[in-house]
N, C-alpha and C positions, 0 to 999 in steps of 0.2 A: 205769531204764526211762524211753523219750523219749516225752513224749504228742507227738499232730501238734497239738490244742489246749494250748498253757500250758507251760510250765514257769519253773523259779526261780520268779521275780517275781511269777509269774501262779498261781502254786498255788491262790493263796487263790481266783481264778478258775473257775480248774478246781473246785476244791470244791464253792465256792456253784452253779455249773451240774448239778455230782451232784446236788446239795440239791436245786436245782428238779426237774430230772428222777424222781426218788425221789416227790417231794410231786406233780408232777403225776401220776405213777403211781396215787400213792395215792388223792387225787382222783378221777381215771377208776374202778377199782374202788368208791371210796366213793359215785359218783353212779350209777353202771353197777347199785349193787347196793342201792338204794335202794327203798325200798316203793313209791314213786310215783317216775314218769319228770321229766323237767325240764320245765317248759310250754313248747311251741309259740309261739316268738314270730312266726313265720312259716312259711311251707309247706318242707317240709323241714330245719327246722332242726335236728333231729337228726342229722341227716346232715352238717351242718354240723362239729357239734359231732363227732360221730363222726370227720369226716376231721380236724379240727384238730388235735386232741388228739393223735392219732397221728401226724400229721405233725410237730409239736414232739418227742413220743417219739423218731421217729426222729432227726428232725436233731440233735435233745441228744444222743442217744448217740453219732454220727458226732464231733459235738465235743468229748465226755468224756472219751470210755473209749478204750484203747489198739484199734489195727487188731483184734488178733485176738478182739479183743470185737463188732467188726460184724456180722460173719455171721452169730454166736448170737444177738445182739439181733433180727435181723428173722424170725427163726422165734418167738423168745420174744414178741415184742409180739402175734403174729400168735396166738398160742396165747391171750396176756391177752385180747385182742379176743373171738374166739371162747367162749372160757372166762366170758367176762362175757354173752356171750348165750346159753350154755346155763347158767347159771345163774339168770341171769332166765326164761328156760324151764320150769326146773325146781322152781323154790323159790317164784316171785314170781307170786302170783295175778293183780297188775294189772298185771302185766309180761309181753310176751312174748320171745322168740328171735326173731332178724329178720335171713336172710340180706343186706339192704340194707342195715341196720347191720352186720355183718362188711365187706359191702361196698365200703363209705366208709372202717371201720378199715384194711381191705388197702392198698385204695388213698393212704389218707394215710400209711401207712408204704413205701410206693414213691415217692412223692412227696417222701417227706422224709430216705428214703434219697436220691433222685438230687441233690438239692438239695443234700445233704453231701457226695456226689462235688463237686457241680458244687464246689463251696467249698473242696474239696481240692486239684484241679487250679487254682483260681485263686490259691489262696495260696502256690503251688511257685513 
């Protein structure tokens, strides 16, 4: 099986980028589902944070995981995202649900899907 990120040489590569991707996963749920939110370093910083995270999500997985793994990734991230605000919703009294935060998750997962096209067509 040919990754478009790594091979031979570069296994160990490809790995260790699973390994981040996995840990920042875990991360995002682990801080997403947290009794208290992250402080406000600035005006909208969650949102910040919200697209970043998601946009590393995506572009790791663009460089990870084999082609037919893309397409399921941007439903699945999109489901994480979500899934982390209704749960803060539901369960977390000083937390709420916040279509603005999916909103920033969406969009840093298009952002960081297009960025892995763009990365794909430049390395052909």
């Amino acid at each position: 099986m040919k990754r478009w990120f790594g091979s031979g040489s570069q296994w160990f590569s490809v790995t260790a980028l699973r390994a981040v991707f996995f840990a920042l996963l875990m991360l995002c749920v682990y801080v997403g589902l947290r009794e208290r939110p992250v402080p406000e370093i600035f005006r909208h910083f969650d949102w910040v944070l919200h697209w970043g995270a998601f946009f590393c999500l995506a572009l790791l997985s663009f460089l990870v995981f084999p082609p037919r793994t893309w397409i399921l990734a941007i439903p699945l991230l999109l489901i994480a995202g979500g899934g982390i605000e209704l749960l803060q919703g539901a369960f977390l009294p000083d937390r709420t649900a916040s279509w603005s935060d999916f909103s920033a998750d969406t969009l840093g997962v298009f952002f960081g899907v297009a960025a892995g096209a763009l990365l794909r067509v430049y390395r052909r």
